[in-house]
N, C-alpha and C positions, 0 to 999 in steps of 0.2 A: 270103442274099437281101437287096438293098437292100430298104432300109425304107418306101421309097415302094409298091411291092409286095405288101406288108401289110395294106394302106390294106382292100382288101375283108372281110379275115379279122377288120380291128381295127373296122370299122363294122357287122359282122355280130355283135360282141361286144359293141360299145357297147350295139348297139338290144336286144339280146336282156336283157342286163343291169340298162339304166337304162329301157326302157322299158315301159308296159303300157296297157291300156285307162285308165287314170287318171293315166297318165304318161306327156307325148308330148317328144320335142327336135325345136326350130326349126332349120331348117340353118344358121344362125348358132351353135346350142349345139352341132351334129355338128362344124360347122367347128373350132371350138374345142377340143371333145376329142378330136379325131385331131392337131390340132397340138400338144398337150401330150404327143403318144406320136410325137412328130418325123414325121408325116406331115401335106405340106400339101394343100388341098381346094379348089375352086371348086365354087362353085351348080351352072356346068351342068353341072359331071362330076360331080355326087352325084347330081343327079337319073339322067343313067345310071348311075349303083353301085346308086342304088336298084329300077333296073328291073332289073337285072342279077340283084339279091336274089329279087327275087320272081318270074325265070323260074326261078330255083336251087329254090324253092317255101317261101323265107319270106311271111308274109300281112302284108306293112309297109302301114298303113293311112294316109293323111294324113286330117287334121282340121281347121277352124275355130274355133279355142278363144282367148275373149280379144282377138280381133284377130288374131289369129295365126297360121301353119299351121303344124301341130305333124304330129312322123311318129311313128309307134307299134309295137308288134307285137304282133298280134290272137291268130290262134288258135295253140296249140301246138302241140307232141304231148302236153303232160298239162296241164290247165289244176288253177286254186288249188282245188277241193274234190280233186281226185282227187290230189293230192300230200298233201293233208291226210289220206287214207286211207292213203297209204302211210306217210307218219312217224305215224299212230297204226299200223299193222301194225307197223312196224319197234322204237317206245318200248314196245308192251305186248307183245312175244314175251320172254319168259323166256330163249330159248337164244344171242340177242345182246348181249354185254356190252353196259355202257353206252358205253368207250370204243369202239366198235364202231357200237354207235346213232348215238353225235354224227355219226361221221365217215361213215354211210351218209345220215343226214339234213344234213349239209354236203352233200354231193353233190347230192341231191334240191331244195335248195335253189338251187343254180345250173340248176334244170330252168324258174326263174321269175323276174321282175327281181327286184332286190333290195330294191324297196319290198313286196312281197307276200312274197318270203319271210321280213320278219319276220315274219307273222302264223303262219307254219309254226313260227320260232322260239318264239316263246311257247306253242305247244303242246308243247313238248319238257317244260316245267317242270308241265304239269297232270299228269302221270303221274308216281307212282314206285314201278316194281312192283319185286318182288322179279327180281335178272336175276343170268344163270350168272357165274362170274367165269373158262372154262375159254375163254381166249385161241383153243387150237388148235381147237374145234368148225369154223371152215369149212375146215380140212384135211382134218377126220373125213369133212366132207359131201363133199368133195372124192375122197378116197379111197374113200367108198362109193357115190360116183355111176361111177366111173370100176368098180369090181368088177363093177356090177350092169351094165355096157354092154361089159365082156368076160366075163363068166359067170364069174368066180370067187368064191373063200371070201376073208373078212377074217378077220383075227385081231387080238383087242385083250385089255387087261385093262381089267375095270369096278369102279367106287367108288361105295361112297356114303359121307353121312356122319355124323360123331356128333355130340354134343350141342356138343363144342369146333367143328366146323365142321373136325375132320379128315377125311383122305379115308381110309375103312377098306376095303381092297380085300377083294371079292369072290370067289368061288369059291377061296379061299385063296390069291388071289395067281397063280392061273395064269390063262392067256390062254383065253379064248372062243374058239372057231373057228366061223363062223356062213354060212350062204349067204344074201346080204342080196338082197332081193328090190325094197324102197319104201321111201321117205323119209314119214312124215307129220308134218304139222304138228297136234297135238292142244292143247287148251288151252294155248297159247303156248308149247309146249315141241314140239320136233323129236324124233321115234322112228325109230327104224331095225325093221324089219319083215324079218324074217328067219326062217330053220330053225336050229335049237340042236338038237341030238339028243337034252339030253335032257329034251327039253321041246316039240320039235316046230316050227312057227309061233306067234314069240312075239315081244317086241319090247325094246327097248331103249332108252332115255334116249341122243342122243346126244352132250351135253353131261357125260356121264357116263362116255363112251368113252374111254381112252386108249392111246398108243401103238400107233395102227391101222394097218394093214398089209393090204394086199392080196399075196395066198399066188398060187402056182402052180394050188392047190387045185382045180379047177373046181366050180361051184355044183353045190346038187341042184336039178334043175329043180323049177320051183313045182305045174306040175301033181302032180309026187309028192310032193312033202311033203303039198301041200293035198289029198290025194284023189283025185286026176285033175281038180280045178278050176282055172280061171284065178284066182287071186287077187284078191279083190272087196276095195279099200279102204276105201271105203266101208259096207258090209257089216261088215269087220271092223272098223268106229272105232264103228261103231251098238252092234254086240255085246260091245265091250271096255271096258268103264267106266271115264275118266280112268286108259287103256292100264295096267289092272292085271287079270293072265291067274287065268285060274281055269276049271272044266272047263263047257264050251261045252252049254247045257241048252236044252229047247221048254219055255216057262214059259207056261200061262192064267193072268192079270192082271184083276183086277177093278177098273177105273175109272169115277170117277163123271164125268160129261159134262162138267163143267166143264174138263176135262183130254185133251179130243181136241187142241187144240193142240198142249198139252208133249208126247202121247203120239206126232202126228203131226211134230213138231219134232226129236224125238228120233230117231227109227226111221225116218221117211218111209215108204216104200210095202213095206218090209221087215214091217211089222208087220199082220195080217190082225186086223178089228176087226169085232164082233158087235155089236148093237144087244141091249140086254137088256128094252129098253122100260120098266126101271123109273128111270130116270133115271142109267142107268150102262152100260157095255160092256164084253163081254170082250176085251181083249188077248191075240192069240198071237202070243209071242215068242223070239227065239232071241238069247240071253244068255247069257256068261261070268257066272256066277254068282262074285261076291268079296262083301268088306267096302266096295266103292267101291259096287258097285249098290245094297247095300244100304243104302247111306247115300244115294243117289238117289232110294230109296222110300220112307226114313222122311219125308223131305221133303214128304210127303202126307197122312201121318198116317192117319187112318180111309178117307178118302178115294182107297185103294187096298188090294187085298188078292190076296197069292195065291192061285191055285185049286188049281191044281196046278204039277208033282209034292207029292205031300205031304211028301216029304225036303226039301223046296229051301223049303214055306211053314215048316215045323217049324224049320229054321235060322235063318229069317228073325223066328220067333217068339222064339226062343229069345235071340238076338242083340238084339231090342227088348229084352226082359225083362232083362238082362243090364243094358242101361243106364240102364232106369227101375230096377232092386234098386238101384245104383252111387248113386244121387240120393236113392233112398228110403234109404241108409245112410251118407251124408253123408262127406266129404272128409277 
């Protein structure tokens, strides 16, 4: 394609790039920078390029700045706070490396000129969480979006690891076979939500998955593993504490008021709540009863107590006691 030809594609880049609400070019500096990219310009044929822009439905704004009239571009498709929600989503999820992060927030960055995406830039260094170092994760999500949109079984083998930070594979080494139903995103880490036979509906780390494979298998449909129900994800991230499985219980909760928030934050409308009128309410709820919940509830201290079942308060007793002996018996 001659290079004169360009001319619209390379002034739809210039303005998008170098310019914003606080950054305009005079058609003296447009002219200029298309002629360093061997395209030449005249006044009145920019003024048609730039109308030409904005029936295409860029929002190229002219201004009065200085003495000046400067041209700009106004609104986006994402403007500077909501890029900034995305490269903090993309820096604090766990299941994205970092080389991974840079180069999804490189991209994000060219969604704004490049005087505003440094301000994105410097938020990349306020965060350093801890993040997966497993390369193939967006194959895995790849591979289990594509199972669960032809109804089959994946099969992988799963690791975790030891105190070296080797990987000690699981189930001794053999492959899972699972009917993957939803991808969640829980505390910055990506699960895979699936039937395991022998465990039922449970889920999986999927930065943790490898060598994944989509089988001939065909799924179990969800309504049967789950009971004859549609799969509620939400429901099950309420019930699943920091997605660690354990057997699914009706708990009454005794909370003092100050705590309708966390309790309402936590559960939403899943959770049926009693007024006790003495400055506290009962909670009924339906929890995977683990070690993760109840590290959820020591978190309250007095100011929460089980009611019932008296099996699930009696573990929960028993499991405090356990850590205040540990303390009272010194290290």
């Amino acid at each position: 394609m001659p290079i004169q030809k360009q001319k619209l594609p390379l002034l739809e880049r210039l303005l998008l790039r170098e310019t914003d609400e606080d950054h305009g070019l005079t058609l003296e500096e447009i002219i200029g920078a298309l002629a360093r990219e061997g395209v030449s310009a005249e006044r009145k044929s920019l003024y048609t390029d730039l109308d030409v822009l904005r029936d295409c439905g860029m929002d190229i704004i002219s201004s009065r700045r200085d003495g000046r009239t400067v041209y700009f571009v106004g609104e986006r498709d994402f403007q500077l706070p909501e890029l900034k929600l995305l490269v903090d989503a993309v820096q604090s999820s766990r299941f994205i490396t970092r080389r991974k992060s840079e180069e999804l927030i490189k991209k994000l960055e060219g969604l704004t000129s490049r005087h505003l995406a440094r301000q994105l830039r410097r938020s990349v260094y306020v965060f350093d969480r801890s993040k997966t170092s497993n390369e193939r994760i967006y194959l895995n999500v790849d591979a289990i979006h594509t199972a669960i949109a032809q109804g089959r079984q994946i099969a992988f083998r799963y690791f975790k690891y030891d105190l070296r930070r080797n990987k000690v594979p699981q189930n001794q080494g053999k492959e899972y076979q699972v009917s993957p139903y939803a991808l969640a995103w829980e505390e910055g880490n990506y699960y895979l939500i699936g039937h395991y036979p022998k465990y039922g509906v449970t889920n999986f780390r999927v930065d943790r998955m490898e060598r994944i494979r989509v089988t001939e298998a065909p799924g179990l449909p969800v309504r049967e593993a789950a009971g004859g129900e549609e799969l509620n994800l939400a429901r099950y991230s309420q019930r699943t504490f920091g997605m660690y499985n354990g057997p699914l219980r009706r708990l009454e909760i005794r909370f003092q008021n100050s705590l309708t928030d966390v309790v309402i934050d936590r559960f939403g409308d899943a959770a049926r709540l009693t007024d006790r009128g003495d400055g506290s309410f009962t909670a009924s709820l339906e929890v995977k009863v683990s070690p993760v919940f109840f590290g959820w509830l020591m978190n309250f201290g007095t100011q929460a107590k089980i009611l019932s079942p008296p099996d699930v308060a009696r573990q929960y007793a028993e499991a405090a006691a356990a850590v205040a002996q540990m303390y009272k018996e010194g290290f």
